[in-house]
Residue frames as a rotation matrix with the C-alpha (Angstrom) as fourth column:
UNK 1
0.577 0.817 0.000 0.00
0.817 -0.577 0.000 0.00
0.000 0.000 -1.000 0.00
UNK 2
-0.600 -0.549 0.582 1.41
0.613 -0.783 -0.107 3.46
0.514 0.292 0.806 -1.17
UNK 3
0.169 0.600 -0.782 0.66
0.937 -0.344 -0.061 6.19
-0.306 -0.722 -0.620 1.60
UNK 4
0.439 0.132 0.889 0.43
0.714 -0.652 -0.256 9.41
0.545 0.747 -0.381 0.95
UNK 5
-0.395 -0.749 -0.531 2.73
0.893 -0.178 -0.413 12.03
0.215 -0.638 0.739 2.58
UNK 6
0.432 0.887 -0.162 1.23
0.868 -0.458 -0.193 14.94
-0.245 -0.058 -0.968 3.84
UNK 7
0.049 -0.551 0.833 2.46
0.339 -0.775 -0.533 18.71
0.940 0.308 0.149 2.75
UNK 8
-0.145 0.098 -0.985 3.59
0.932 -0.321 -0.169 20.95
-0.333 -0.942 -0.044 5.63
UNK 9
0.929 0.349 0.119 2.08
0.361 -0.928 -0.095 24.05
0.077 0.132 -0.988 6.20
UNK 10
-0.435 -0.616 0.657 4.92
0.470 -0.778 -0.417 26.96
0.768 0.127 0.628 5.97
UNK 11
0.703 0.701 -0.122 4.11
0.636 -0.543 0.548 28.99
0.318 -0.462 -0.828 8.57
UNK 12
-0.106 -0.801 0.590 5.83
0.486 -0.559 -0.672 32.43
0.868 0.215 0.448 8.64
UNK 13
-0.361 0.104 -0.927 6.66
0.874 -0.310 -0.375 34.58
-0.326 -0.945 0.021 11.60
UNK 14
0.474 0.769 0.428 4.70
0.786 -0.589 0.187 37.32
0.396 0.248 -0.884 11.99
UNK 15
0.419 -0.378 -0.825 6.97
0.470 -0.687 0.554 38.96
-0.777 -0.620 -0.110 14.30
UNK 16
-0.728 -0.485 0.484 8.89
0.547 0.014 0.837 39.12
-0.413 0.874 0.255 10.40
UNK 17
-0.086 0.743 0.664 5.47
0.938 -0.164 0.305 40.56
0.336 0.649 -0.683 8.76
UNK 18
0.779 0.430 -0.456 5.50
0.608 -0.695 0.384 43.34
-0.152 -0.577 -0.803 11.29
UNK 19
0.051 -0.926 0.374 9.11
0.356 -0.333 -0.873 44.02
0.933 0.178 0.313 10.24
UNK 20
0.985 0.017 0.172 9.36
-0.162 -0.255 0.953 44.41
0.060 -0.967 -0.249 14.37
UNK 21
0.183 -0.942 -0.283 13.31
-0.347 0.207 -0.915 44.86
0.920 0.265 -0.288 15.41
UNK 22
-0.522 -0.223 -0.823 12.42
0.554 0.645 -0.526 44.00
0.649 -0.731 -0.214 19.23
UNK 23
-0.075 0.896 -0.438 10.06
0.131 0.444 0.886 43.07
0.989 0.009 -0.150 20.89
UNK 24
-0.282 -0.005 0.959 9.19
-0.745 -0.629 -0.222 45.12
0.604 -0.778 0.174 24.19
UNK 25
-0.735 0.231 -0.637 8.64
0.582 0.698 -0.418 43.56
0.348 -0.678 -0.648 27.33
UNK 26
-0.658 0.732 -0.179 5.61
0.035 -0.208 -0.977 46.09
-0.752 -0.649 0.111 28.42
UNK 27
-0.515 0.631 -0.580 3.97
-0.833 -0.210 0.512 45.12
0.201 0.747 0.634 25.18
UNK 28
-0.625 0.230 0.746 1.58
-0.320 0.796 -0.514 42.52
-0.712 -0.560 -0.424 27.20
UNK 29
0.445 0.895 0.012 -0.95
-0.573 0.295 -0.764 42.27
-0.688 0.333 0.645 24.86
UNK 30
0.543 -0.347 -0.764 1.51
-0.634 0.427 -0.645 40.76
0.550 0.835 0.012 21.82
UNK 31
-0.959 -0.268 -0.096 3.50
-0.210 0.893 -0.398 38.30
0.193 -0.361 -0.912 24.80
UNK 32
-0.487 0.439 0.755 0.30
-0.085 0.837 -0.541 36.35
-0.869 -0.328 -0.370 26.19
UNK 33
0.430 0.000 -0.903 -0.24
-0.868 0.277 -0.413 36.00
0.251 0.961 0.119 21.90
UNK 34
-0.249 -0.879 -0.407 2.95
-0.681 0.458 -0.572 33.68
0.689 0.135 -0.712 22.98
UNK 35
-0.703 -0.049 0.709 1.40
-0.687 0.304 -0.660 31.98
-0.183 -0.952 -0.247 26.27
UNK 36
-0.853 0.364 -0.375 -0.59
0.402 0.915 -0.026 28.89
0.333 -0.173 -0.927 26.99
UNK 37
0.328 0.923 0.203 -3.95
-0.175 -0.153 0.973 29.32
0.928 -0.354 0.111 28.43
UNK 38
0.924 0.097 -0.371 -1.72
0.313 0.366 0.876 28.00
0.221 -0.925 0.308 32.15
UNK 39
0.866 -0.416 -0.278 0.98
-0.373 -0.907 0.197 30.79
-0.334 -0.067 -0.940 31.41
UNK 40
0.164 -0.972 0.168 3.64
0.583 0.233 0.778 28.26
-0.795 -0.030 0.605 29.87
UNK 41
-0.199 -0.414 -0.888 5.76
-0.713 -0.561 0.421 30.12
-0.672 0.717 -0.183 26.74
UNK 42
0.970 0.102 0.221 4.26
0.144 0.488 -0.861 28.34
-0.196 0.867 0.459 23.22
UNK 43
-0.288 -0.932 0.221 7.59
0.478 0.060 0.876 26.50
-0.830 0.358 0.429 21.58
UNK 44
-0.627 -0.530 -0.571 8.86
-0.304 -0.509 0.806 27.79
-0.718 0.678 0.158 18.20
UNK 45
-0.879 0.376 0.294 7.39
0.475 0.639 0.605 24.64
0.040 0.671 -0.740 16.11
UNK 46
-0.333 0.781 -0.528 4.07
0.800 -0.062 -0.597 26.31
-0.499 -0.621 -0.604 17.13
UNK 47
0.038 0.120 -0.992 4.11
0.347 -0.933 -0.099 29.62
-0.937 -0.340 -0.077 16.68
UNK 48
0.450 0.559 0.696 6.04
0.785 0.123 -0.607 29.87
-0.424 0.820 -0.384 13.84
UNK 49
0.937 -0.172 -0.304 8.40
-0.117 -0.975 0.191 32.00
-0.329 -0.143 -0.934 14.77
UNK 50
0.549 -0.680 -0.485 11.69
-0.018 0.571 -0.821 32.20
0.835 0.460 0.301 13.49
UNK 51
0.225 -0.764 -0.604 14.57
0.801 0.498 -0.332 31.53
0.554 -0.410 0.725 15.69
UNK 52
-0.760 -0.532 0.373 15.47
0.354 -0.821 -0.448 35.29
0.545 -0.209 0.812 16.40
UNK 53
-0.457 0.608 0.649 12.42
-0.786 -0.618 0.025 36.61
0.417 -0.498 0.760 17.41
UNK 54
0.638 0.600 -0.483 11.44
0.163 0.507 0.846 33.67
0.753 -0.619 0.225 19.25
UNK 55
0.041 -0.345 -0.938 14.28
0.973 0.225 -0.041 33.78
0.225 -0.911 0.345 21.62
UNK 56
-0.853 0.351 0.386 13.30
-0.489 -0.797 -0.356 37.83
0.183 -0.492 0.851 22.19
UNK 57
0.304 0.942 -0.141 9.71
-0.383 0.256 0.887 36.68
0.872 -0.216 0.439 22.50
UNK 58
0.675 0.061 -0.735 11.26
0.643 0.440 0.627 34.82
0.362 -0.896 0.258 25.79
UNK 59
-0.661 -0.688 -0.299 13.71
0.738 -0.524 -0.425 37.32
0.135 -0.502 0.854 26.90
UNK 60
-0.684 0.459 0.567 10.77
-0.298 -0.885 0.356 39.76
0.666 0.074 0.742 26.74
UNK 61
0.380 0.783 -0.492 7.93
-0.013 0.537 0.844 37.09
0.925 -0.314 0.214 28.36
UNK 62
0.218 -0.477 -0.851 10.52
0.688 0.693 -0.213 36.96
0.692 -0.540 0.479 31.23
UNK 63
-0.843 -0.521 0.130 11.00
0.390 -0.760 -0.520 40.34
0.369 -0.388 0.845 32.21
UNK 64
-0.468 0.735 0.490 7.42
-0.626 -0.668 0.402 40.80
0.623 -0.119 0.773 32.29
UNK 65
0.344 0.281 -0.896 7.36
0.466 0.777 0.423 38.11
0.815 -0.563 0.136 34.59
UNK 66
-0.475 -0.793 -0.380 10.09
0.799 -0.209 -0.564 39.60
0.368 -0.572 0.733 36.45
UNK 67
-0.972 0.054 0.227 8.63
-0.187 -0.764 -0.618 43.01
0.140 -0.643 0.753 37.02
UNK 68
-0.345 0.938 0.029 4.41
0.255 0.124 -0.959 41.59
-0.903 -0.323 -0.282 37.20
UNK 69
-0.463 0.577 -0.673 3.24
-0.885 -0.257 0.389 42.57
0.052 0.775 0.630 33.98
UNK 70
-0.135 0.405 -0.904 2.71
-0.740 0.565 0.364 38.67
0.659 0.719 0.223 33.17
UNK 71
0.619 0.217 0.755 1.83
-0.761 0.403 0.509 36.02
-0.194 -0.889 0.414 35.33
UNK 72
-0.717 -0.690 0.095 4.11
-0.693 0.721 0.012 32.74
-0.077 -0.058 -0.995 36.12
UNK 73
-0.972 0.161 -0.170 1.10
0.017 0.773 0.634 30.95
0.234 0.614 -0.754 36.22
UNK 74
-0.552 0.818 0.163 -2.50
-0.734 -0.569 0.370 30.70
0.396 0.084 0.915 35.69
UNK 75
-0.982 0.020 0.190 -3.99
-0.082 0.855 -0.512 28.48
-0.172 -0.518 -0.838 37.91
């Protein structure tokens, strides 16, 4: 039996579409985009981000942990 292989989607970062050079940490409303419904950080494979702006997307999710903007977790 010959299976068929599915195509992968492409999925582009948006952080790229916005032509964004970095990514604020009191810009809550575009990090919990990035969060779980139980406050974890969505991986890369996910999102869709590329490499660069995912690892600001967590240097940024962290500080706003750090000073309260974002929660550690949502219980």
């Amino acid at each position: 039996m010959a299976y068929r292989r599915r195509k992968k989607k492409v999925k582009k970062c948006r952080l790229c579409e916005m032509e964004l050079d970095y990514v604020d940490y009191k810009d809550t409303r575009l990090l919990s985009e990035f969060l779980t419904d139980k406050g974890k950080i969505i991986p890369k494979r996910l999102t869709g981000n590329c490499s660069k702006h995912q690892r600001m997307v967590k240097v940024a999710i962290k500080r706003a942990r750090q000073m309260g903007l974002l929660p550690y977790l949502k219980i």
